[in-house]
N, C-alpha and C positions, 0 to 999 in steps of 0.2 A: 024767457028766463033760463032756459035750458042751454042756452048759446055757451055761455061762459063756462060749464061742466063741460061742454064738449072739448072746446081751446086748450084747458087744463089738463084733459086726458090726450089729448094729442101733443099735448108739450110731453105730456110724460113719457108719453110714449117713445117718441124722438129723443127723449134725455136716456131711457133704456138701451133705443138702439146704438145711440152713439157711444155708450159705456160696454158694450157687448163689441163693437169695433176694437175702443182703443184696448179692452181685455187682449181680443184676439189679436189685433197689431202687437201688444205688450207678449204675449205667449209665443207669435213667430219670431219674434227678436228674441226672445229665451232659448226657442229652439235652435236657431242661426247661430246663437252664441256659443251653447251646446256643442252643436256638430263643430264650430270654429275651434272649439275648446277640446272636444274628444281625438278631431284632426292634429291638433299640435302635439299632444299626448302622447297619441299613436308615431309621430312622425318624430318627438324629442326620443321615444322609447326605443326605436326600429334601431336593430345594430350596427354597428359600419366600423370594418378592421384600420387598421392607421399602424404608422412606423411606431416603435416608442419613443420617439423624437420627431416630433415637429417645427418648421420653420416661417416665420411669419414675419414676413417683410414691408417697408414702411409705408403707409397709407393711409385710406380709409376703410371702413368695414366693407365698402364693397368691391375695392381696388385688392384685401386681403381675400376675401371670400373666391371671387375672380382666379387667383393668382392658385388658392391652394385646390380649385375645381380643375386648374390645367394643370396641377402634379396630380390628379388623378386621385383627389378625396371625394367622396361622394357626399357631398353638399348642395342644396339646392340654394342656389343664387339669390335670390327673391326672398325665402321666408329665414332661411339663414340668416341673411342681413338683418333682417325684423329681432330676430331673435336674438342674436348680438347685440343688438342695438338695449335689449332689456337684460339681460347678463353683462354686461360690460365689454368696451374693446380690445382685444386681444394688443397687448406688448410687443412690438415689434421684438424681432431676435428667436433665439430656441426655447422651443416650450415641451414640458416632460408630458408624454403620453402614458407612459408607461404599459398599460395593458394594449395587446394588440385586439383585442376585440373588444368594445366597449358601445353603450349605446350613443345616440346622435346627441341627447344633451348631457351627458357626461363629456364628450369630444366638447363641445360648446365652451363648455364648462372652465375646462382644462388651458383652451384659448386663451382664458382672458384669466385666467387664475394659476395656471402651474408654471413657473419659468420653469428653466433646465439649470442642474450645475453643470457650472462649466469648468473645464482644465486649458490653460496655455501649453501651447507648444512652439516650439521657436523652430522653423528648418533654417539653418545658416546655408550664406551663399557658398558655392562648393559642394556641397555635401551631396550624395547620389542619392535618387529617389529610394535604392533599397534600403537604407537607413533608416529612412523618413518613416517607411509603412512597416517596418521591425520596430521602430519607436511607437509608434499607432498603434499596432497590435499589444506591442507591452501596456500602455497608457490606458488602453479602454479595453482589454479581455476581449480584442477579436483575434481574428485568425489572419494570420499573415500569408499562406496562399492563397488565398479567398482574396484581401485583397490587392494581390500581383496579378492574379485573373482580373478583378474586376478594373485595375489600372490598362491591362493590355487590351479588355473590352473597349473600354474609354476612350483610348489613341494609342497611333501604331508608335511614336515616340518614345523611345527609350527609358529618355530622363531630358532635363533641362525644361520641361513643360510648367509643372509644378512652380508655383513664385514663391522664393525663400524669404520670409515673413514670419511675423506671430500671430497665429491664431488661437479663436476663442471655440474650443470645440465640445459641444454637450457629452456628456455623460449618458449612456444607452443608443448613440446612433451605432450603426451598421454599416456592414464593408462600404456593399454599393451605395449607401446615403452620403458615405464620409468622400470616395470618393468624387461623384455628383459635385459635392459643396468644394471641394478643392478645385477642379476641372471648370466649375463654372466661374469661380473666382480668377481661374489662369486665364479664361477666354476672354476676359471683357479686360484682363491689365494687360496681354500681348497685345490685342485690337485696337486697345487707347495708343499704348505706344508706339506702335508703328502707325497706327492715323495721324499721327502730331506730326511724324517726320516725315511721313513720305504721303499720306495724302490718302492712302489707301493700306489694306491690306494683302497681301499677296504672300500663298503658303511656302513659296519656294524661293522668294528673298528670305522672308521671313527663319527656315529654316537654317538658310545657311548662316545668319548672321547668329543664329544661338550654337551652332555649331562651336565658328571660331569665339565667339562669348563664353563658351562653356572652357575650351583651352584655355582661353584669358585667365577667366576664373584662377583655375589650377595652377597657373605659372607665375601669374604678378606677386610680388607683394604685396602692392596696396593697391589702393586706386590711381594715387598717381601715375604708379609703371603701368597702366594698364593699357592705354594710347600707345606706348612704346612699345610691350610684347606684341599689342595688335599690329605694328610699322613689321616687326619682323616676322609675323605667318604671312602675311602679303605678301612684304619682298621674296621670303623664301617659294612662296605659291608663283609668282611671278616668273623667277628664274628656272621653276620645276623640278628645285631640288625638296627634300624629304625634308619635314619638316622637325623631326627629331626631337620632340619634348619630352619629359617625362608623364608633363599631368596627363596627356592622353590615354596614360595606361591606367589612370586613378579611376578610370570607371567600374560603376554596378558594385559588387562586392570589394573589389580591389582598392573603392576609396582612399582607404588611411594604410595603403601597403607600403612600403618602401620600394621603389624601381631598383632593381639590382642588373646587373651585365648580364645576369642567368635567364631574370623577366624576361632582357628588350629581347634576348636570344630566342627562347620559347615560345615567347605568347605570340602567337599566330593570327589572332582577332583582327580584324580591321581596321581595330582605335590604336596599334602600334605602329607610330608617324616614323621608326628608324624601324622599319619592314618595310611601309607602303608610301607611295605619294600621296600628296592632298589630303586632303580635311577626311576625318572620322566619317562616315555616314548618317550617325547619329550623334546627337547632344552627350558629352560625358558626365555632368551633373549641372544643379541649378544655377542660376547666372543672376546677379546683380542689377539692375539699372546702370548701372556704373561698366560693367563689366560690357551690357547692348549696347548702348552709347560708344565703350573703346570702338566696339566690332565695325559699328559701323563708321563712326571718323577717329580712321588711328593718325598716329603723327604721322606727319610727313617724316620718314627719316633714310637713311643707308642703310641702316642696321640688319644683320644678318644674324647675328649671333648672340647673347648672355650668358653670362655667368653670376651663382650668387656668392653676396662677394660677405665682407665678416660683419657690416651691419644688418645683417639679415634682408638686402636688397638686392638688387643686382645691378650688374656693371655691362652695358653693352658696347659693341663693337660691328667693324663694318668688314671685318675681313680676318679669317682665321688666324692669321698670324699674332695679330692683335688680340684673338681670344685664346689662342695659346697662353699666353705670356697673361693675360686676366689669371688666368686658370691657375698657374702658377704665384701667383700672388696670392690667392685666396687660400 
């Protein structure tokens, strides 16, 4: 008779300990949650400096996380994603940081929620880098030596580097940020176009060709005469005489000077082609596509000489005599 009081209290038993289990499995998964929760806390709270402009380029969250762990934001790869992933995905393009010290989920935050304003800026083709970064500095209240330093850090070139375009550029970046964003955008549009044509890149075609591109610039009128101006530095580079233009003197500050008899007499520079033979050493201002293109297939032509004539173009010739008597027409 006593059998069945036993069965009973041994069920119960077993039903006690099994509820003292799934308590304590229920309690370490509180705890687990706990630390996992105090962890992210601690880890959304911890500080970490940033530009007051950030840039976030097109992907996935963890193709952007990647991208901005190699500009050297201190993000963790792995739980960043996760965390993105419940904040929302960050906006490709410029986003406003504003505070240079700020915690990990406020940065988070900022990603996927603050764009930047933006300002356009247009550099026309022609135009000499020093213009561009005197327009920059007016534009965004930075410092215009600051960034001539940080342009000559960047690359030993001159000018003509820079691609005359319009761009979208945030409000609150910085010298070395802004130029970063320009420079990196010059790398990848020289590399495209000279891989399309020649197969490869190489720095020392490459140069010379922005060199005479840059002359072009300055001398053609349009696009059309720009094959023909390029026919006549050849020919002249060919025969080894000087090649005698004015726009080489239009560099750096001197852009919008007027060439006078006084200039070509004085300026001593190495971009004075009636002083020195061959080509300027360096780029005299930014260049076209149009303009690379003359550089490298100019017309086949004679042509030695130009003059601008009363339609505001020019009239070329194959032999002085012939540009005399231009000259005097005009």
């Amino acid at each position: 008779m006593k059998r069945p009081c036993i069965s009973v209290a041994i069920k119960a038993t077993k039903k006690r300990t099994m509820n003292k289990k799934r308590i304590q499995i229920f309690l370490m998964v509180c705890d687990v949650a706990l630390i996992i929760i105090y962890a992210l806390l601690f880890h959304l709270s911890r500080p970490m400096s940033s530009t007051s402009v950030a840039f976030v380029p097109q992907g996935s969250i963890g193709q952007i996380i990647t991208y901005m762990v190699d500009k050297n934001f201190d993000l963790h790869a792995r739980v960043d994603k996760y965390l993105l992933d419940l904040i929302g995905k960050p906006q490709a393009g410029w986003v406003s940081i504003q505070e240079s010290v700020l915690t990990r989920g406020d940065f988070l935050y900022k990603l996927s929620h603050s764009k930047a304003p933006l300002k356009i800026i247009t550099y026309i083709p022609g135009e000499t880098k020093e213009f561009l970064l005197a327009q920059l500095a007016l534009e965004f209240n930075l410092s215009y030596e600051t960034l001539q330093q940080e342009y000559a850090k960047a690359t030993p070139y001159a000018d003509g580097f820079i691609v005359p375009e319009t761009y979208y550029i945030p409000v609150g970046i910085k010298e070395a940020q802004l130029i970063h964003f320009l420079f990196a955008h010059a790398k990848r549009y020289h590399k495209d176009v000279f891989e399309k044509i020649f197969g490869e890149f190489n720095e020392q075609k490459w140069l010379k060709f922005i060199i005479i591109a840059s002359i072009i610039q300055k001398e053609a009128a349009n696009n059309e005469e720009m094959p023909f101006v390029s026919s006549v530095i050849y020919n002249r580079l060919k025969k080894e005489m000087k090649l005698q233009m004015d726009g080489s003197l239009n560099y750096g500050q001197f852009s919008h000077t007027k060439i006078t008899p006084q200039r070509i007499r004085e300026d001593t520079s190495p971009y004075n082609t009636y002083m020195y033979k061959g080509l300027p050493p360096q780029p005299i201002c930014s260049v076209s596509k149009e303009a690379i293109f003359a550089a490298i297939f100019p017309k086949q032509t004679n042509y030695l000489y130009f003059v601008k004539n009363k339609n505001g173009t020019h009239t070329f010739s194959q032999n002085y005599e012939t540009h005399l008597e231009n000259i005097k027409k005009e």
